[in-house]
N, C-alpha and C positions, 0 to 999 in steps of 0.2 A: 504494500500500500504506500503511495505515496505522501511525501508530510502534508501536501494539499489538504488529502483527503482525513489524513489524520486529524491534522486542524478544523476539520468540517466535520467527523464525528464527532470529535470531541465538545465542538461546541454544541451541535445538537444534540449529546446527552448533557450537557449540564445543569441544567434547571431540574431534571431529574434525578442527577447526581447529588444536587443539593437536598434536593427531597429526602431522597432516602439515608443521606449523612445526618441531617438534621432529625429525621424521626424514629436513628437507632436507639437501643434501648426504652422508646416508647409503643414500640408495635412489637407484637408478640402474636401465634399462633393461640386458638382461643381455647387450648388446654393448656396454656402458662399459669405458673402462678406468680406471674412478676405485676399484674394489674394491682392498681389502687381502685378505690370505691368510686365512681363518677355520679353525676346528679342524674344521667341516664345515656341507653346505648344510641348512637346515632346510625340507624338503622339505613343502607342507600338504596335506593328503587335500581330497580333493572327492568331485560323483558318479561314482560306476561305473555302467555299464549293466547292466541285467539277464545279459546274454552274458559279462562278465567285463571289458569293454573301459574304460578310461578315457575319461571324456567330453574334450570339446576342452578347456577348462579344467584338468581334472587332466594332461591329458596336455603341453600348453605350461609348467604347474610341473616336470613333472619336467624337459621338456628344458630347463627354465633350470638346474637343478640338475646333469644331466651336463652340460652346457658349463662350469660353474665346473669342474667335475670335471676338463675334459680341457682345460681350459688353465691347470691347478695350480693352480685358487686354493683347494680346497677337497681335503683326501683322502679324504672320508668322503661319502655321500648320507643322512640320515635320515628316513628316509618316515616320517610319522606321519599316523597318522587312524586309523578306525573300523575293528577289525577285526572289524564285525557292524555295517553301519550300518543305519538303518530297514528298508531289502531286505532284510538278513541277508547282505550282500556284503562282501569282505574290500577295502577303499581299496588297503591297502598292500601284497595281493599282484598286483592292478594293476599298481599304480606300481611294483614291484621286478623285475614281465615289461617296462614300459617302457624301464626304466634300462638291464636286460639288453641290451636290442635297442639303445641307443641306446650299446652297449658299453663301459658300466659295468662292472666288472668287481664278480662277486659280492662279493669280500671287502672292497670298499670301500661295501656298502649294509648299512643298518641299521635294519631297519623295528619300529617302535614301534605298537603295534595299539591302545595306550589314547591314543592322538590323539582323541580324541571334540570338542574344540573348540579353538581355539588356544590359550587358556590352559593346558589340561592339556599340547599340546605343548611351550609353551613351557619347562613347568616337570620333564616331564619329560627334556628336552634336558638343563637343569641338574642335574637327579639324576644323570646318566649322565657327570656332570665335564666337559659339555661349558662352554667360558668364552665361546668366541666361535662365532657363526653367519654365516651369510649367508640371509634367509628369502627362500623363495620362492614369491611366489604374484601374482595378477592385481593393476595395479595400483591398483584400488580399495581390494585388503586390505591391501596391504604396509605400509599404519600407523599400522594400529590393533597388525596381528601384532608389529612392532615394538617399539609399545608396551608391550606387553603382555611380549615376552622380555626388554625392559630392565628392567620394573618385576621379573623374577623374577634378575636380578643377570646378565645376561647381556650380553656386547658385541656387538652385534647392527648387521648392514648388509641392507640388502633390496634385492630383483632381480625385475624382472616383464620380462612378454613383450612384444608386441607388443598394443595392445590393440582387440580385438575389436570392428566397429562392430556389434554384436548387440543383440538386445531383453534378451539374459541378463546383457550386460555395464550397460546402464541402470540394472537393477535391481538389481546389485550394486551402483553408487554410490547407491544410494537407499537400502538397505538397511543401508549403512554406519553410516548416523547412529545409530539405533539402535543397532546391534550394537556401535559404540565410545561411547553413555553405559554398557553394558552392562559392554565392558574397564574403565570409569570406577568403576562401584561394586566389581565384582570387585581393582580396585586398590587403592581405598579400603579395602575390608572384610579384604585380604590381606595389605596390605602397608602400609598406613597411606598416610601422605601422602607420603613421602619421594620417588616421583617425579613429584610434582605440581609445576607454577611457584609458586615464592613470589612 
């Protein structure tokens, strides 16, 4: 490879690079016991199927998020995602038939339907007083999303599952890079620099 080229991957992993430098030791697979208590799990929408059903992905988010649940570390589930995504399918009444089943108990789910991307959930988690999270989602996302709930003033840990040797899981780490220079301008433009490395 030439240093061109070197210099061009290197910069298009970096925002990435930072991500995941910045949120070692706070993301853990979701049978760690290195979690602290959060004020609740930040649950992230994905696809639904046509039928109503949670795809594999949304449905290993949620059961990360009833397991904080049911071994205290969290009182609350917050599903958030699209309550009308491109199908015109509701994410987080999905996810809150999952929770159910996975014996959540109603009064501790809290589904946010303007989750449209992780920024807006992150920022509406902080609207709602929430201070701390625990995010949950596959662990190619967990942080960037990370990123993204600390840059909106939030104390944020992340939890993934198990992770999938899939064609779908590839292309979420490829897809990353992108979609965290994306967190990078949205931080920039939102929030200035202040969670940037000096």
């Amino acid at each position: 490879m030439s240093r061109a080229l070197r210099v061009l991957a290197a910069a298009a992993a970096a925002p990435q690079a930072y991500a995941r430098l910045r949120s070692h030791g706070s993301r853990h697979h979701v049978d760690s016991d290195a979690f602290r208590p959060a004020d609740a799990a930040l649950v992230l929408g994905a696809r639904v199927w046509p039928d109503g059903r949670p795809s594999r992905f949304l449905r290993q988010r949620v059961e990360a998020g009833a397991a904080l649940y049911h071994r205290g570390l969290v009182p609350l589930l917050v599903l958030t995602g699209a309550g009308s995504n491109r199908e015109g399918l509701d994410e987080t009444a999905a996810m809150a038939r999952t929770a159910r089943e996975l014996g959540v108990p109603e009064e501790a789910l809290v589904l946010d339907r303007s989750g449209h991307d992780t920024r807006a959930s992150a920022l509406n988690a902080r609207e709602r007083g929430l201070h701390s999270v625990i995010v949950c989602s596959q662990e190619f996302h967990v942080p960037r999303a990370m990123w993204l709930c600390r840059s909106t003033g939030l104390e944020v840990q992340g939890t993934f599952p198990d992770v999938l040797a899939r064609r779908h899981t590839a292309i979420g780490y490829v897809r990353e890079l992108p979609a965290t220079w994306k967190a990078f301008g949205e931080i920039l433009r939102d929030r200035g620099s202040r969670d940037l490395p000096h």
